[in-house]
Structure formats: structure tokens, C-alpha cells
N, CA and C atoms as an extended XYZ file, in Angstrom:
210
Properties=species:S:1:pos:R:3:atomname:S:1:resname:S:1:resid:I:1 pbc="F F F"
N       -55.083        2.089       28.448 N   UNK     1
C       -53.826        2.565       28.988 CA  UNK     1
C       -53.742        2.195       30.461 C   UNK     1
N       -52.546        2.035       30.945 N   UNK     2
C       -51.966        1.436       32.406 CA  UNK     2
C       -50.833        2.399       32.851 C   UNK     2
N       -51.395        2.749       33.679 N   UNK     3
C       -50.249        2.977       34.967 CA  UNK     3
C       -48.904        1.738       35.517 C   UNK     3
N       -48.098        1.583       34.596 N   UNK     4
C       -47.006        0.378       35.112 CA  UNK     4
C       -46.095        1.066       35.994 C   UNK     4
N       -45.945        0.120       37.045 N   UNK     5
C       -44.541        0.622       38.097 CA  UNK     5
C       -43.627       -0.267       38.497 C   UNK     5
N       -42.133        0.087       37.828 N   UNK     6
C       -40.541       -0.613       37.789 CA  UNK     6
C       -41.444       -1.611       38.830 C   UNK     6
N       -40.686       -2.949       38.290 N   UNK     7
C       -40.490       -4.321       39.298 CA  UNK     7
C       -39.964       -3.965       40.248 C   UNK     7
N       -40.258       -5.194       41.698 N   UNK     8
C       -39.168       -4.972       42.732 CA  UNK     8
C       -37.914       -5.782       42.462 C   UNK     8
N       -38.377       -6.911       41.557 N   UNK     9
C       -37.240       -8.100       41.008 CA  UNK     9
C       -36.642       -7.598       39.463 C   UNK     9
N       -35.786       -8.046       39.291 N   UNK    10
C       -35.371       -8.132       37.908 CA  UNK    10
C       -35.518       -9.789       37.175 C   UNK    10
N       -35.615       -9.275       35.584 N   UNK    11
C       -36.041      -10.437       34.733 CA  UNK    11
C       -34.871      -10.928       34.377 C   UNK    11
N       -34.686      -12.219       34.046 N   UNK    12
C       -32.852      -12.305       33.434 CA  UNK    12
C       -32.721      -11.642       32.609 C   UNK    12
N       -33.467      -11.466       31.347 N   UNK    13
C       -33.811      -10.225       30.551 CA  UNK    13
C       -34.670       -8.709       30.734 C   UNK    13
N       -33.363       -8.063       30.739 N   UNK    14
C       -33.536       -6.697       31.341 CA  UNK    14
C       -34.950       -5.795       30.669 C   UNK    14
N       -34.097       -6.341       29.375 N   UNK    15
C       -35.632       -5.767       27.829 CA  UNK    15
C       -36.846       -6.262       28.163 C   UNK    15
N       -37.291       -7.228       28.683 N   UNK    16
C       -38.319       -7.965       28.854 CA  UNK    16
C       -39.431       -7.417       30.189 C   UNK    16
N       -38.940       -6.352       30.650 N   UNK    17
C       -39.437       -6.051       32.006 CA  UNK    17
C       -40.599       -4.825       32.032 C   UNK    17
N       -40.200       -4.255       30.824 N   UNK    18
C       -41.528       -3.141       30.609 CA  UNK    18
C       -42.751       -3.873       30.304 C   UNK    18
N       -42.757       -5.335       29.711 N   UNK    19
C       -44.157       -5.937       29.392 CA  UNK    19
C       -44.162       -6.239       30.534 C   UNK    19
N       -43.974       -7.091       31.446 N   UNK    20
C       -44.498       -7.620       32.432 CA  UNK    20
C       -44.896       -6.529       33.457 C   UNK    20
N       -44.162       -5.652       33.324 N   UNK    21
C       -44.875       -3.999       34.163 CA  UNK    21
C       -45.964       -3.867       33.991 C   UNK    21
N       -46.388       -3.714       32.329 N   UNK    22
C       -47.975       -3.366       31.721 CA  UNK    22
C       -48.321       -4.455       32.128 C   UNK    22
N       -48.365       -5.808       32.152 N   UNK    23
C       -49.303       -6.716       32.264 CA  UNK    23
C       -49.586       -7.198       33.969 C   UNK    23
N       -48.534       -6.565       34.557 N   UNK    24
C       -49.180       -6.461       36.155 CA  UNK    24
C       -49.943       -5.371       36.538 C   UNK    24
N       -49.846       -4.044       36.000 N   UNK    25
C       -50.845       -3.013       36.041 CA  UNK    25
C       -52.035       -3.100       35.049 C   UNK    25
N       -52.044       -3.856       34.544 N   UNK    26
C       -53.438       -4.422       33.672 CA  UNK    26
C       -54.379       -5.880       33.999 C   UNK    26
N       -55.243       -5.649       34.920 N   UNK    27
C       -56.246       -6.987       35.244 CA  UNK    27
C       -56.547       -7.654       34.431 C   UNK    27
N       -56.335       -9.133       34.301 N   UNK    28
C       -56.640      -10.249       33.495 CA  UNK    28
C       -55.711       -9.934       32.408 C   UNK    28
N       -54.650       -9.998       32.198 N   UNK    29
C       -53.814       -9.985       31.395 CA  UNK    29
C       -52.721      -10.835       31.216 C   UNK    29
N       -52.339      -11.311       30.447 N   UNK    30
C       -51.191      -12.768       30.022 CA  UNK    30
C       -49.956      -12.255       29.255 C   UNK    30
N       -49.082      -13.495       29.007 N   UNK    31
C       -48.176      -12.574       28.110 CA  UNK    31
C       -47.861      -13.869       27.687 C   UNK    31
N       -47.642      -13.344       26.692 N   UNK    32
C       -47.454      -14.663       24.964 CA  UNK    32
C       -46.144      -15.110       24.995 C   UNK    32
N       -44.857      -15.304       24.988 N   UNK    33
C       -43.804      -14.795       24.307 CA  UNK    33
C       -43.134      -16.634       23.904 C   UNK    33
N       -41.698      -16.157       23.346 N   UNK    34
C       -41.802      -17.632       22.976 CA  UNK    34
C       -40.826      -17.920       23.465 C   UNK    34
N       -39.971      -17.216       25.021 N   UNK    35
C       -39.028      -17.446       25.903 CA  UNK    35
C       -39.724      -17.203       27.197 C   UNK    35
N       -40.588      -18.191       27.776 N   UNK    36
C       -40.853      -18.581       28.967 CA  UNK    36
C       -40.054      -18.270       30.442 C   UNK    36
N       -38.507      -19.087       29.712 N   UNK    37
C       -37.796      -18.882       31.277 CA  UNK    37
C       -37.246      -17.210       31.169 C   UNK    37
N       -37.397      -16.234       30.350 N   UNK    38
C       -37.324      -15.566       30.647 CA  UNK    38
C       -38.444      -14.283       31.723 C   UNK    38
N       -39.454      -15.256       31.999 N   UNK    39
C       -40.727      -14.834       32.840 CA  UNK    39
C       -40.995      -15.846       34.206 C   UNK    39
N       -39.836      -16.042       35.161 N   UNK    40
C       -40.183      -16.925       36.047 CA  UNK    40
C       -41.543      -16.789       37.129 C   UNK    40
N       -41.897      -17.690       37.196 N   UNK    41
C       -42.966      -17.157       37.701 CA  UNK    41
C       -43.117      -16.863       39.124 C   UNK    41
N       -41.885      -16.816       39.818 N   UNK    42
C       -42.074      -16.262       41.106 CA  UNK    42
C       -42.418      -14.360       40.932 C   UNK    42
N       -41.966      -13.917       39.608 N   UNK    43
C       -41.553      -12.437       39.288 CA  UNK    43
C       -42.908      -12.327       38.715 C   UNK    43
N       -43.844      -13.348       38.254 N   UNK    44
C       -45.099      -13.113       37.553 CA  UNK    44
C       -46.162      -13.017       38.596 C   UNK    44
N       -46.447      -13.303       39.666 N   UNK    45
C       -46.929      -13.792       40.494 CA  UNK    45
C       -48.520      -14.143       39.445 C   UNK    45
N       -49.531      -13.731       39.484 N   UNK    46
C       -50.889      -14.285       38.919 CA  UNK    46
C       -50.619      -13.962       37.068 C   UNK    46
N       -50.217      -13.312       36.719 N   UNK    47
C       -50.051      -13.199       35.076 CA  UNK    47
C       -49.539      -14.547       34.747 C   UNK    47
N       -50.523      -14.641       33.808 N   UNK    48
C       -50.072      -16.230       33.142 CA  UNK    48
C       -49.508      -15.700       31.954 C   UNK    48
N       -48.392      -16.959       31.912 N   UNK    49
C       -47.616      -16.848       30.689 CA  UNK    49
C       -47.335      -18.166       29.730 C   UNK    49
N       -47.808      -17.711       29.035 N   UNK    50
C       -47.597      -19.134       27.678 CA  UNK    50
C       -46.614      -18.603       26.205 C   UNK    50
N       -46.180      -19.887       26.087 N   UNK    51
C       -45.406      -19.899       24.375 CA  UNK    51
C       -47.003      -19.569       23.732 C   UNK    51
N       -46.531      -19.718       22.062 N   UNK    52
C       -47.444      -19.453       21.184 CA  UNK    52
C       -47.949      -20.603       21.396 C   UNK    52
N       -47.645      -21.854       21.155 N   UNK    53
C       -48.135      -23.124       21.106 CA  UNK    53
C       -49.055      -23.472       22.601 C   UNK    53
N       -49.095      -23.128       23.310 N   UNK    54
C       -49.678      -23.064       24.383 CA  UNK    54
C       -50.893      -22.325       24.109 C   UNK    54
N       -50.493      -21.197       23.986 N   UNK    55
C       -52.129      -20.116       23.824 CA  UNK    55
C       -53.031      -20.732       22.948 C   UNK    55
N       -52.138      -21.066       21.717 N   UNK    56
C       -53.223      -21.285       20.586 CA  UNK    56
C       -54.593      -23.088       21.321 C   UNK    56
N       -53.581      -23.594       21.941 N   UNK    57
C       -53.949      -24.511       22.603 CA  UNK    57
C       -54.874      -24.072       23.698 C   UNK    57
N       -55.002      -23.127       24.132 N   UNK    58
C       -55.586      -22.584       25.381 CA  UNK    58
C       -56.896      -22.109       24.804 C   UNK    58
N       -56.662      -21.298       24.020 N   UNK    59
C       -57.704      -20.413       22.920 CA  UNK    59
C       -58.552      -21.597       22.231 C   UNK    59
N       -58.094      -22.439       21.638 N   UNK    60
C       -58.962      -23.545       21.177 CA  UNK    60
C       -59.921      -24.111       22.559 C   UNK    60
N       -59.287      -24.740       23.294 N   UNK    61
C       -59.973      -25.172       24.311 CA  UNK    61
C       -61.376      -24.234       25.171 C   UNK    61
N       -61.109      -22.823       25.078 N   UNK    62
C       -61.862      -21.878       26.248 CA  UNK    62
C       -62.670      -21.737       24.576 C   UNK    62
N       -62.592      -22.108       23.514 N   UNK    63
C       -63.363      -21.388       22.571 CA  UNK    63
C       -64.846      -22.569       22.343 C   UNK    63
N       -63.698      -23.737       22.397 N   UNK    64
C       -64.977      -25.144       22.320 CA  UNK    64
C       -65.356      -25.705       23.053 C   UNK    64
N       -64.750      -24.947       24.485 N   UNK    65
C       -66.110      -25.764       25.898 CA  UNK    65
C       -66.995      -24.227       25.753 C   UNK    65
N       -67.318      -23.156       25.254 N   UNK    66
C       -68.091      -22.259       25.282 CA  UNK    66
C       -69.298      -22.711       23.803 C   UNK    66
N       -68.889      -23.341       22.786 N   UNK    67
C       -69.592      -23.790       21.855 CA  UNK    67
C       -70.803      -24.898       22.074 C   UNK    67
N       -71.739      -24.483       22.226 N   UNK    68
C       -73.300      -24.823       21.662 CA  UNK    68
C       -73.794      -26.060       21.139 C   UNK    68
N       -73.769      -27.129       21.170 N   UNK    69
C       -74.066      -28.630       20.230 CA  UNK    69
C       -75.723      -28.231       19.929 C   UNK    69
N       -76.107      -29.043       18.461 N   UNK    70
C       -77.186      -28.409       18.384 CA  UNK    70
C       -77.676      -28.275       16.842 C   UNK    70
């Protein structure tokens, strides 16, 4: 659980603003979604944000430079 507190900016999407609340009051945290420009990233400042196709791409990569040859 997180302590989130209202943005100082608004999102173009109004609905969209309680996640990015939790995920700025939560360390190391990202947000998935599959409308990007609705998360500009001046309003994100360090939360990274990816489409699905991105993560799954991201997740593959951080999964097989951690994998073992052998």
C-alpha cells in the first residue's frame, strides 16, 4: 500500500491520474498501458512507461542478459 498525493499537472486523461499517483508514491514502479501519449513524460518525471509490446520486450531482454550459459 502507498500513500498517493493529487498531481501538480493534469493528464489529458483525467481517469488516468490515480495510477500515475500510485506509481509516483511507489519506488521502482512503471506503468503498462496501451495509450502512452496519455502519460507525457514531463508529468512522469522517473516512472517509466511502456505499451504492452514494449514491456514484453523489456521483460524478455532483463530476463536473458540475467540467464546463465552452461
Amino acid at each position: 500500500m502507498v500513500t498517493a498525493f493529487p498531481l501538480t499537472i493534469h493528464l489529458p486523461d483525467p481517469d488516468d491520474e490515480p495510477f500515475l499517483e500510485a506509481a509516483l508514491a511507489a519506488p521502482g514502479t512503471l506503468i503498462i498501458t496501451g495509450n502512452k501519449k496519455h502519460f507525457p513524460p514531463p508529468a512522469c518525471g522517473k516512472i517509466l512507461v511502456y505499451s504492452p509490446a514494449e514491456f514484453i520486450k523489456y521483460l524478455s531482454k532483463s530476463r536473458g542478459s540475467g540467464a546463465q550459459k552452461g
